[in-house]
Structure formats: structure tokens, C-alpha cells
N, CA, C and O atoms as a printed pandas DataFrame, in Angstrom:
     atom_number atom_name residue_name chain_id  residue_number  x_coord  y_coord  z_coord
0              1         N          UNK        A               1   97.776  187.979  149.686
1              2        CA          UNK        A               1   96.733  188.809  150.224
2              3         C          UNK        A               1   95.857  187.980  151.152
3              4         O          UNK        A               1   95.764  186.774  150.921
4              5         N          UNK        A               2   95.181  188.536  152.221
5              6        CA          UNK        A               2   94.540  187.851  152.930
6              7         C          UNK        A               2   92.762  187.304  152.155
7              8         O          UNK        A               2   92.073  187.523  151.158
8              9         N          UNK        A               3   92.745  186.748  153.039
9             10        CA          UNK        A               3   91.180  185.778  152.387
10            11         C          UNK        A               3   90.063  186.911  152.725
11            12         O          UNK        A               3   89.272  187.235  151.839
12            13         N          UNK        A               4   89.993  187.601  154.204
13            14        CA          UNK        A               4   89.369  187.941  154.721
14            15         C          UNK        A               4   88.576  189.650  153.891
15            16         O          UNK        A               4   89.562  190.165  153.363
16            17         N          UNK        A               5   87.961  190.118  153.754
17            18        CA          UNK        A               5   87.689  191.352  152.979
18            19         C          UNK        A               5   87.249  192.526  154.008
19            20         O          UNK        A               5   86.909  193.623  153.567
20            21         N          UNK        A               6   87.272  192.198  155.657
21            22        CA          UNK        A               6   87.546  192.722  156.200
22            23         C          UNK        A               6   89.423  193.718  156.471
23            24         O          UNK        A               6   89.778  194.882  156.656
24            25         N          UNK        A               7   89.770  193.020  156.400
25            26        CA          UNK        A               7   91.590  192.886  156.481
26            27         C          UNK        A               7   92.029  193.871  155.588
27            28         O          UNK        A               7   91.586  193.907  154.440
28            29         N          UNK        A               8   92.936  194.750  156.041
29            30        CA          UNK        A               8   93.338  195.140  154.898
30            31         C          UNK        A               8   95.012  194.792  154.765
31            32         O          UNK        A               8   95.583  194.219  155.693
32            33         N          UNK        A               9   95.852  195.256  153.325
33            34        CA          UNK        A               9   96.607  194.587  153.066
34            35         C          UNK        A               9   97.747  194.635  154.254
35            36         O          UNK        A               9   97.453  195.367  155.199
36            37         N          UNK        A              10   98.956  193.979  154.326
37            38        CA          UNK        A              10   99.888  194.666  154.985
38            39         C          UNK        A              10  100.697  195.093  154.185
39            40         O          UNK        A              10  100.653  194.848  152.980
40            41         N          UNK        A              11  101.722  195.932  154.859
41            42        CA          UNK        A              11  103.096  196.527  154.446
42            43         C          UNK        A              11  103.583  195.758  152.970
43            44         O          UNK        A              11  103.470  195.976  151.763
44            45         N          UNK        A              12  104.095  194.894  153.720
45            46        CA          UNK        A              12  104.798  194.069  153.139
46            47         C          UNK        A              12  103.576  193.532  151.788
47            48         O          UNK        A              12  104.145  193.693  150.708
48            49         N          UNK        A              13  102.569  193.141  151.645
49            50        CA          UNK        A              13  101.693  192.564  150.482
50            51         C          UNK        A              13  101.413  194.209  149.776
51            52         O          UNK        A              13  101.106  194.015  148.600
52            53         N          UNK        A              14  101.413  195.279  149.991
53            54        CA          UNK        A              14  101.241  196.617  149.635
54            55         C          UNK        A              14  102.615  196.855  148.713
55            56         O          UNK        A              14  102.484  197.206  147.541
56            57         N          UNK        A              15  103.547  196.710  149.122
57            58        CA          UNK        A              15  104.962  196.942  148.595
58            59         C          UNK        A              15  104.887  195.649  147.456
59            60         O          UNK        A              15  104.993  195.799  146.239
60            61         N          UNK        A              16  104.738  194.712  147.967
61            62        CA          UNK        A              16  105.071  193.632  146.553
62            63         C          UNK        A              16  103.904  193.897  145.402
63            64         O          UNK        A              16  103.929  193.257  144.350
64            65         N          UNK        A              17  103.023  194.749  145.638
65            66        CA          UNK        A              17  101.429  194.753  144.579
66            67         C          UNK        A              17  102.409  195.920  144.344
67            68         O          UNK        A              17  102.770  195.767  143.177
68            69         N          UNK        A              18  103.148  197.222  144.946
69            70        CA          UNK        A              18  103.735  198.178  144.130
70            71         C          UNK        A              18  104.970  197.889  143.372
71            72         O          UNK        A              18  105.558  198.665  142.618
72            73         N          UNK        A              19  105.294  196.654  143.674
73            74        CA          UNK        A              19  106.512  196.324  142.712
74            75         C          UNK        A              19  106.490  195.790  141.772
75            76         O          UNK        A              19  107.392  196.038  140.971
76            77         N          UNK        A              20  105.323  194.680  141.374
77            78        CA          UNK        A              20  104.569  194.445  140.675
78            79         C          UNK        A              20  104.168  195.520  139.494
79            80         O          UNK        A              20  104.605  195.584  138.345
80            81         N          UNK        A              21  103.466  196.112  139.969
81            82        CA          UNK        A              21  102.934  197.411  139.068
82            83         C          UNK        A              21  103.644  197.925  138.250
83            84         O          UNK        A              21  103.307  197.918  137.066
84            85         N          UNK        A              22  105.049  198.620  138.750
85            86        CA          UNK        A              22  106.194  199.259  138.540
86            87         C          UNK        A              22  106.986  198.568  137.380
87            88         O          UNK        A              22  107.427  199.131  136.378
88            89         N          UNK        A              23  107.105  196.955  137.772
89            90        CA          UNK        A              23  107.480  196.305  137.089
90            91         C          UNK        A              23  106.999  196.405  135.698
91            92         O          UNK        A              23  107.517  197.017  134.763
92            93         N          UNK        A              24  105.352  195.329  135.733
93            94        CA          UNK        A              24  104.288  196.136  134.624
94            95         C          UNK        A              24  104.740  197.214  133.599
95            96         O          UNK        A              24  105.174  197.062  132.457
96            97         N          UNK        A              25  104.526  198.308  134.296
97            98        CA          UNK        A              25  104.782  199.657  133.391
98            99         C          UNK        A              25  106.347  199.766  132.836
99           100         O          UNK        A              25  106.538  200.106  131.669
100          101         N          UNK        A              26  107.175  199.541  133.499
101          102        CA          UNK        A              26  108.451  199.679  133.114
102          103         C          UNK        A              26  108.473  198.926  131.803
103          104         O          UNK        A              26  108.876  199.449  130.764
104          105         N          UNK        A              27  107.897  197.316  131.901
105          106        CA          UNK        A              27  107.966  196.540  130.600
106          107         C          UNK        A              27  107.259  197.265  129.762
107          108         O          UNK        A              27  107.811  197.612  128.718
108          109         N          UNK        A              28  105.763  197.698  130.039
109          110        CA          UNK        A              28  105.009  197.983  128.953
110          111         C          UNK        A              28  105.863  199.427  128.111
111          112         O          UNK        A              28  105.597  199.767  126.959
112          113         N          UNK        A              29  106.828  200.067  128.938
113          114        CA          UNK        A              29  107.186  201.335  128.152
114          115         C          UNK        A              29  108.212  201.057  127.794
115          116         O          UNK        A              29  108.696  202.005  127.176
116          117         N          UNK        A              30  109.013  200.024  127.854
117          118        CA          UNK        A              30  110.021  199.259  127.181
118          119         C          UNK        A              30  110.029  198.581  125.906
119          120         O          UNK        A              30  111.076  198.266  125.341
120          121         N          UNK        A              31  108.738  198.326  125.389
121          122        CA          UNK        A              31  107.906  197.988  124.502
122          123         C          UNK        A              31  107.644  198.760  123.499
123          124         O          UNK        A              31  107.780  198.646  122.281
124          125         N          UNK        A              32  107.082  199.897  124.476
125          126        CA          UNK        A              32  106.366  201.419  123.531
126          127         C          UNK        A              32  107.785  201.934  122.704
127          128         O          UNK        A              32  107.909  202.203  121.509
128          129         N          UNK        A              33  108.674  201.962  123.666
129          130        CA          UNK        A              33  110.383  202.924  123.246
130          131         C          UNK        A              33  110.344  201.664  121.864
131          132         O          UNK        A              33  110.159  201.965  120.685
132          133         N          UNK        A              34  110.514  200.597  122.258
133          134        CA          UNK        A              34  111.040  199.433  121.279
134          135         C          UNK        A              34  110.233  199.556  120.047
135          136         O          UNK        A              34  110.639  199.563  118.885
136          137         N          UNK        A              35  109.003  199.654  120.497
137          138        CA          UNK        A              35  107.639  199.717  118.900
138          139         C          UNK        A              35  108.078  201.202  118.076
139          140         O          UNK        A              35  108.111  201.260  116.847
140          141         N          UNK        A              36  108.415  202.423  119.007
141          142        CA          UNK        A              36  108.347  203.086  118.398
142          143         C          UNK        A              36  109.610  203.914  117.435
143          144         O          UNK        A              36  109.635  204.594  116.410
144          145         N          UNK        A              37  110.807  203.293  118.654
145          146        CA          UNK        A              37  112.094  203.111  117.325
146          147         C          UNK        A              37  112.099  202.122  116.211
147          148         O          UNK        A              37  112.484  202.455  115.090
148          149         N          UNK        A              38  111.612  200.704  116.528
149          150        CA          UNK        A              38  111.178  199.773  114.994
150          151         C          UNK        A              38  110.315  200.457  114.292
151          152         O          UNK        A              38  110.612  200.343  113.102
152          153         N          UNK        A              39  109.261  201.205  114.465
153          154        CA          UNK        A              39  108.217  201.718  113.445
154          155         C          UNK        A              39  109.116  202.806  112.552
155          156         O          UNK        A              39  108.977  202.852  111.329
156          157         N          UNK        A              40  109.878  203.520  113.131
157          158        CA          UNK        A              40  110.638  204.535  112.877
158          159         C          UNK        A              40  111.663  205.034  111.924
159          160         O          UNK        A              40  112.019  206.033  111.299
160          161         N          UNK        A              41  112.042  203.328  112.243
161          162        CA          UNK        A              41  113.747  203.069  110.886
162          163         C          UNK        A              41  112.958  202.767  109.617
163          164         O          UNK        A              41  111.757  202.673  109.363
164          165         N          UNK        A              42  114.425  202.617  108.706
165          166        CA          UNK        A              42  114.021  202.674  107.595
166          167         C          UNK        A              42  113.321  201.625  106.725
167          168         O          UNK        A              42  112.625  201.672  105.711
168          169         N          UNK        A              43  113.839  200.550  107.623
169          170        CA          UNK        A              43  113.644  198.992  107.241
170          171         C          UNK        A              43  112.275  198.894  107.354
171          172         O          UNK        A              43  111.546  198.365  106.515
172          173         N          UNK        A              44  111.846  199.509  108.608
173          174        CA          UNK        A              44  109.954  199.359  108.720
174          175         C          UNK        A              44  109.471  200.429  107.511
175          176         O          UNK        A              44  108.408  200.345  106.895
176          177         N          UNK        A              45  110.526  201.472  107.319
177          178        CA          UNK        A              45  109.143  202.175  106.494
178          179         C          UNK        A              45  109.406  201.528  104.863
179          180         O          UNK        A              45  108.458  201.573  104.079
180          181         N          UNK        A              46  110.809  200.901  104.388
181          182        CA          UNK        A              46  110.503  199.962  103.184
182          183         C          UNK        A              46  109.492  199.060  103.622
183          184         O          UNK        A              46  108.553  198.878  102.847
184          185         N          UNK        A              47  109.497  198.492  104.651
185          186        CA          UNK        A              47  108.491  197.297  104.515
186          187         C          UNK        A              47  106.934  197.562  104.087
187          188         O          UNK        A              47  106.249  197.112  103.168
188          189         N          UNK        A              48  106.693  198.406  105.057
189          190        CA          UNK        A              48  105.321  199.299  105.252
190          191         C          UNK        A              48  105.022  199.626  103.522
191          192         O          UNK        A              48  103.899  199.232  103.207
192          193         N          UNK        A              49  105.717  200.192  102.486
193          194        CA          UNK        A              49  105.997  200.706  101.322
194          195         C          UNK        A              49  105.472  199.361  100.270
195          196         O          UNK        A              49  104.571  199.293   99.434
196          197         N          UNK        A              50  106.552  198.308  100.780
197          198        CA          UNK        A              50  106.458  197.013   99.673
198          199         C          UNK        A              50  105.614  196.461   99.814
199          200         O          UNK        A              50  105.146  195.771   98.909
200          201         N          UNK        A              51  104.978  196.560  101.239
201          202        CA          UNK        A              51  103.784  195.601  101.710
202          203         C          UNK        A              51  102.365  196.049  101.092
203          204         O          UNK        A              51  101.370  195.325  101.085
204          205         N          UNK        A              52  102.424  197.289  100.599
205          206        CA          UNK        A              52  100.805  197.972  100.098
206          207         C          UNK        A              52  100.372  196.933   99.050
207          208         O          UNK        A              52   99.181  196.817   98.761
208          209         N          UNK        A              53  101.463  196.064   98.393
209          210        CA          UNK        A              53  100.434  195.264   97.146
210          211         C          UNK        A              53  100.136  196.082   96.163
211          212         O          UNK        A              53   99.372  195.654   95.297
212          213         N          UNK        A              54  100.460  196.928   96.096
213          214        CA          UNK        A              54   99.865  197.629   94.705
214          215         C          UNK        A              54   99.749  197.144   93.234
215          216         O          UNK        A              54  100.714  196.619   92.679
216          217         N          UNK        A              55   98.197  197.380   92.415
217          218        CA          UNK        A              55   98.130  196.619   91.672
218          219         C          UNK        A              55   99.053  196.580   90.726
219          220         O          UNK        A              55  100.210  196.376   91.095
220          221         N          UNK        A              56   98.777  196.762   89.285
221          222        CA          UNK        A              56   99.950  196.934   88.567
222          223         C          UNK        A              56   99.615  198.122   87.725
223          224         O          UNK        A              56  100.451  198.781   87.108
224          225         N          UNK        A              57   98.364  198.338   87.747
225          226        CA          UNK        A              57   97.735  199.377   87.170
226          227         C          UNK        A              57   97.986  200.332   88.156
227          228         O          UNK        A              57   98.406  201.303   87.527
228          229         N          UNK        A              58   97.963  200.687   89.673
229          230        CA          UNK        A              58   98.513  201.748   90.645
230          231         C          UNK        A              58   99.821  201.486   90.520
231          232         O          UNK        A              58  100.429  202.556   90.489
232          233         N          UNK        A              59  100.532  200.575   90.433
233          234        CA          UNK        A              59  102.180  201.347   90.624
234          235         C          UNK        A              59  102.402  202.177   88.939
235          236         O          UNK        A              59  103.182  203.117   88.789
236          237         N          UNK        A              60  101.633  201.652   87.917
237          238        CA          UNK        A              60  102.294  202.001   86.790
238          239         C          UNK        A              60  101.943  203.959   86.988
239          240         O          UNK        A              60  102.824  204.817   86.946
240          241         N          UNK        A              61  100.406  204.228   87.200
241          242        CA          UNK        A              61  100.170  205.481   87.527
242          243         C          UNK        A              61  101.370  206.277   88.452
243          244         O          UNK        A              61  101.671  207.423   88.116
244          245         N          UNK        A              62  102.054  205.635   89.636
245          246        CA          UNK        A              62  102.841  206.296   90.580
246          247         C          UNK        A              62  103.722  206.307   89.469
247          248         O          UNK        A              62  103.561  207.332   88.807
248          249         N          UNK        A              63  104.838  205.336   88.891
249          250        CA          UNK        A              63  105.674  205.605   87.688
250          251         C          UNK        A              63  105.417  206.877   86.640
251          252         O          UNK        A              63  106.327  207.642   86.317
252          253         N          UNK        A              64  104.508  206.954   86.319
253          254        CA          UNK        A              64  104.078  208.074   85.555
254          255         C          UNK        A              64  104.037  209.379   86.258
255          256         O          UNK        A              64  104.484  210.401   85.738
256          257         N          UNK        A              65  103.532  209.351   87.369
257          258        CA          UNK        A              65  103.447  210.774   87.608
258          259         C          UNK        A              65  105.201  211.169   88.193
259          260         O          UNK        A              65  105.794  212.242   88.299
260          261         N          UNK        A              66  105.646  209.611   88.505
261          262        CA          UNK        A              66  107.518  209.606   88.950
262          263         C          UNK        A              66  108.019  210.821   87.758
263          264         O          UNK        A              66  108.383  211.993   87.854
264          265         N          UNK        A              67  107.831  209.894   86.646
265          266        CA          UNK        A              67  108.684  210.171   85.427
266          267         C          UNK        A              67  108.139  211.429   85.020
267          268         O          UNK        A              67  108.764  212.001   84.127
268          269         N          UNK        A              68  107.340  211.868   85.372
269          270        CA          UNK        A              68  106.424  213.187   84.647
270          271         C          UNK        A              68  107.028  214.344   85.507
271          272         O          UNK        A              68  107.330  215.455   85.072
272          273         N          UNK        A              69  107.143  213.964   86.639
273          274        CA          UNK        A              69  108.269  215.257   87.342
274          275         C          UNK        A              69  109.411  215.235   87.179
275          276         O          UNK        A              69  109.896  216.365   87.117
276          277         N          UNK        A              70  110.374  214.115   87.035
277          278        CA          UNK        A              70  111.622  213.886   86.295
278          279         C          UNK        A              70  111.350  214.455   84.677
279          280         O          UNK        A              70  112.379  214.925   84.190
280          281         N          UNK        A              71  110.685  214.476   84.175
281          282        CA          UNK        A              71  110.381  215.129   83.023
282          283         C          UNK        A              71  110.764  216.426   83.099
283          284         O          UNK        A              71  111.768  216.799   82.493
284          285         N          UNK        A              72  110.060  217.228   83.806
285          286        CA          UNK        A              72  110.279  218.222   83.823
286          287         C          UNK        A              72  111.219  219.038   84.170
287          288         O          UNK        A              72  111.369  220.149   83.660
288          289         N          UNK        A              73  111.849  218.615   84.961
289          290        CA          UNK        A              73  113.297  218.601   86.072
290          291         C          UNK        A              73  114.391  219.017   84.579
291          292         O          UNK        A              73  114.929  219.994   84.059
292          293         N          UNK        A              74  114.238  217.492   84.380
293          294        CA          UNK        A              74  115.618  217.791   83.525
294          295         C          UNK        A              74  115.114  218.357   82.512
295          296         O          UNK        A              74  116.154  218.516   81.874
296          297         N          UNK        A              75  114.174  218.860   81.759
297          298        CA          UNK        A              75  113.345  219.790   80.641
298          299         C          UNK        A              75  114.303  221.131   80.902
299          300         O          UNK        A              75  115.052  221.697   80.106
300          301         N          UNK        A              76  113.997  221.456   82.379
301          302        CA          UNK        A              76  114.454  222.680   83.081
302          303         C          UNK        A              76  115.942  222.601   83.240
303          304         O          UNK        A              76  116.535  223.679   83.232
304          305         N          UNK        A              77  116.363  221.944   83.326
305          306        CA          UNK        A              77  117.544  221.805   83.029
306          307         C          UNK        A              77  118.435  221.758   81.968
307          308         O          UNK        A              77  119.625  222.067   82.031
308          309         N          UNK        A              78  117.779  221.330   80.899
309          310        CA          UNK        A              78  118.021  221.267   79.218
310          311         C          UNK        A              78  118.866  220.058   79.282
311          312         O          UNK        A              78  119.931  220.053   78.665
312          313         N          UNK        A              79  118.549  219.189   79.866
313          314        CA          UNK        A              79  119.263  217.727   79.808
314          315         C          UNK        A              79  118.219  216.762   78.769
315          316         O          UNK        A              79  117.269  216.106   79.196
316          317         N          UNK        A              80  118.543  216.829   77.645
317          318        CA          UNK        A              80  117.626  216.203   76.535
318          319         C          UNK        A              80  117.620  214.903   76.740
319          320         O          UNK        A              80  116.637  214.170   76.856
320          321         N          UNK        A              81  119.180  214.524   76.800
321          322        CA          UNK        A              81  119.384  213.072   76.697
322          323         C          UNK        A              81  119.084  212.241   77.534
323          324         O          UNK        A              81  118.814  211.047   77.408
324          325         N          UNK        A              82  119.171  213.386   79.088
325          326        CA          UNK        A              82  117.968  212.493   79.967
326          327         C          UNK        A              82  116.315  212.310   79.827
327          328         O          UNK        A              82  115.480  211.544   80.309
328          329         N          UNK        A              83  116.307  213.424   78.911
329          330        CA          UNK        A              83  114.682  213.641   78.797
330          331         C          UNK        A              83  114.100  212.267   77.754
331          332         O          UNK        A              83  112.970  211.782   77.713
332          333         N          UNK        A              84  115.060  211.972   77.148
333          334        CA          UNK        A              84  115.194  211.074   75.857
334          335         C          UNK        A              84  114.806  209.563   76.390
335          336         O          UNK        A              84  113.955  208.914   75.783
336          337         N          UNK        A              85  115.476  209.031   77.563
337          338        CA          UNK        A              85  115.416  208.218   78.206
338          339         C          UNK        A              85  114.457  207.982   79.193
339          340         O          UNK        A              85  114.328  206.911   79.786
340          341         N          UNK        A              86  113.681  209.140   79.394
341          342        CA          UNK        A              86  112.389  208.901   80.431
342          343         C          UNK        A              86  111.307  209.292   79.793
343          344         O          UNK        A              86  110.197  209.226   80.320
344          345         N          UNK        A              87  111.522  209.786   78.476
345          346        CA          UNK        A              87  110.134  208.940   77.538
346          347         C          UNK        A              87  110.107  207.790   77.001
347          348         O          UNK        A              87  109.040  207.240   76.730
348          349         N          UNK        A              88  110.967  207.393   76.827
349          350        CA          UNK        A              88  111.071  206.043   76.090
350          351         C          UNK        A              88  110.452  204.919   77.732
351          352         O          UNK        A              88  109.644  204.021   77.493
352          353         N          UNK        A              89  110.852  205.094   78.977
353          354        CA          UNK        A              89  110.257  204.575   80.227
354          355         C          UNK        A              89  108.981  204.625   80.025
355          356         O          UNK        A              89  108.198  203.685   80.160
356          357         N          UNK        A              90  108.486  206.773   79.378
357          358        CA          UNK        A              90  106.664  206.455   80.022
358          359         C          UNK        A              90  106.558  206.031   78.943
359          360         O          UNK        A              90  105.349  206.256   78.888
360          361         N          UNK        A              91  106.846  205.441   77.655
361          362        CA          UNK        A              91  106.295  205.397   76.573
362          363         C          UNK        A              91  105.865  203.432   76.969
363          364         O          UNK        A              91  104.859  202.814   76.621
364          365         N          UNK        A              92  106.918  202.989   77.681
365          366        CA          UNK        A              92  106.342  201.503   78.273
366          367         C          UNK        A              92  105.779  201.322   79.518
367          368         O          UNK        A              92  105.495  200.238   80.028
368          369         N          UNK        A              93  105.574  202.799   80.156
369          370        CA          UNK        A              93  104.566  202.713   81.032
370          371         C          UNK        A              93  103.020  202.802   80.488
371          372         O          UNK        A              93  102.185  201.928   80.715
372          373         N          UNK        A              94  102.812  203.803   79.856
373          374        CA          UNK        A              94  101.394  204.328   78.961
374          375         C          UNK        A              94  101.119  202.693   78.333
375          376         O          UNK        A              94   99.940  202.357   78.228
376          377         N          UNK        A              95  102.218  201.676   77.914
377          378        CA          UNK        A              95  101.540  200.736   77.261
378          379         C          UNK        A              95  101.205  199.992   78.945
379          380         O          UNK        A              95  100.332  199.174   78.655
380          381         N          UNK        A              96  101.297  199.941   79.551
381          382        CA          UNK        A              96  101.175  198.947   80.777
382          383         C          UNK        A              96   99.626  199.390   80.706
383          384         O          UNK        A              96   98.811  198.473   80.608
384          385         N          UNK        A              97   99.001  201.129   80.758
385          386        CA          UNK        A              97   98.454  201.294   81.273
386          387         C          UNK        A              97   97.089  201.767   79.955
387          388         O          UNK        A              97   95.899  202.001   80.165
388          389         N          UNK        A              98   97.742  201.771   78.827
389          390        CA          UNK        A              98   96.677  201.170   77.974
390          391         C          UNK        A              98   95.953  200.306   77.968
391          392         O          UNK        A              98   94.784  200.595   77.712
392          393         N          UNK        A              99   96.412  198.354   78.338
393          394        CA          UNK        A              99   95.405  197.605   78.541
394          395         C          UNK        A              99   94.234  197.951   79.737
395          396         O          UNK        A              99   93.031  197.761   79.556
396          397         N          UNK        A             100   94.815  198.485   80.970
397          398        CA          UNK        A             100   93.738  198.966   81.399
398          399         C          UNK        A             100   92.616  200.121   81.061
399          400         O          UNK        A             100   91.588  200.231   81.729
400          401         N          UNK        A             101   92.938  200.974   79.938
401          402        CA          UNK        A             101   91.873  201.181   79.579
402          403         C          UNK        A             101   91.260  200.852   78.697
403          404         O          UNK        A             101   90.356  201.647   78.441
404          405         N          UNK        A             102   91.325  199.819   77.920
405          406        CA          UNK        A             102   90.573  199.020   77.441
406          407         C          UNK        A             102   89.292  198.468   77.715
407          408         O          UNK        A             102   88.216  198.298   77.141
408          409         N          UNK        A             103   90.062  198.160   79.305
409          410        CA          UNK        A             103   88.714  196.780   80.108
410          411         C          UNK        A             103   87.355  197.881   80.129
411          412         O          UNK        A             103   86.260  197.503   80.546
């Protein structure tokens, strides 16, 4: 570009600032497509999932309310022997979540 701030650009410095630009955006939406198929799959949304930290007192609650609709499922179903097996689960979840009500 010229020094002068009278001047304005030429042709040629006009075309390379628009190729430039073009360039720019093309990467930046090359990026966006890229961020927004990685955010998308499944691998990001396990990660996103494992990454919350949850204490041990919140995952045991999510377990419970898991098993409490599996409860019912197979209730409705008259599958005992599954029902048999996912109390005996909340029955060592409820203890996880006994010491917390203690404190």
C-alpha cells in the first residue's frame, strides 16, 4: 500500500487485500465446518459426558433414578428376575448414598 493517505489503492494492491480476505474467511469457515462436525460425533459427546466430574454422590443419584426406570420397565414387563437384579444394584446404590445423608 502506498505511504501517502492522499493515494488511493491500486488495482493490483485492491485485488491482493481481496484475496487476502477471501482467503481469511474461507479458513475461518473451514474451522467452523471442522468445530462443528468434532462437536457433533460421538467421541466429543462421550467426552463432554466423562468430563462433568461428577461427584459420587451425583452419579450415584443418576444410577438411581437409571435403575428406577429400568425398574419399572421390566415390572411392566413381568421380568422378575430382571427386577431381582436391579434391586440388589439400588440396594448398593442407596448404601453409597446413605453415607451422604448422614453428613
Amino acid at each position: 500500500m502506498t505511504d501517502n493517505k492522499n493515494e488511493t489503492m491500486t488495482e493490483r494492491e485492491l485485488n491482493n487485500l481481496a484475496s487476502r480476505i477471501v482467503a481469511k474467511m474461507m479458513h475461518l469457515k473451514t474451522m467452523e465446518d471442522w468445530f462443528e462436525h468434532a462437536r457433533d460425533s460421538e467421541e466429543a459427546t462421550d467426552n463432554d459426558y466423562f468430563s462433568l466430574e461428577l461427584s459420587e454422590e451425583y452419579a450415584a443419584y443418576g444410577e438411581t433414578a437409571k435403575l428406577l426406570t429400568l425398574l419399572n420397565l421390566f415390572q411392566e414387563d413381568e421380568n422378575y428376575e430382571v427386577c431381582a437384579i436391579i434391586k440388589r444394584r439400588l440396594d448398593a446404590v442407596n448404601k453409597i448414598l446413605d453415607k451422604y445423608d448422614e453428613i
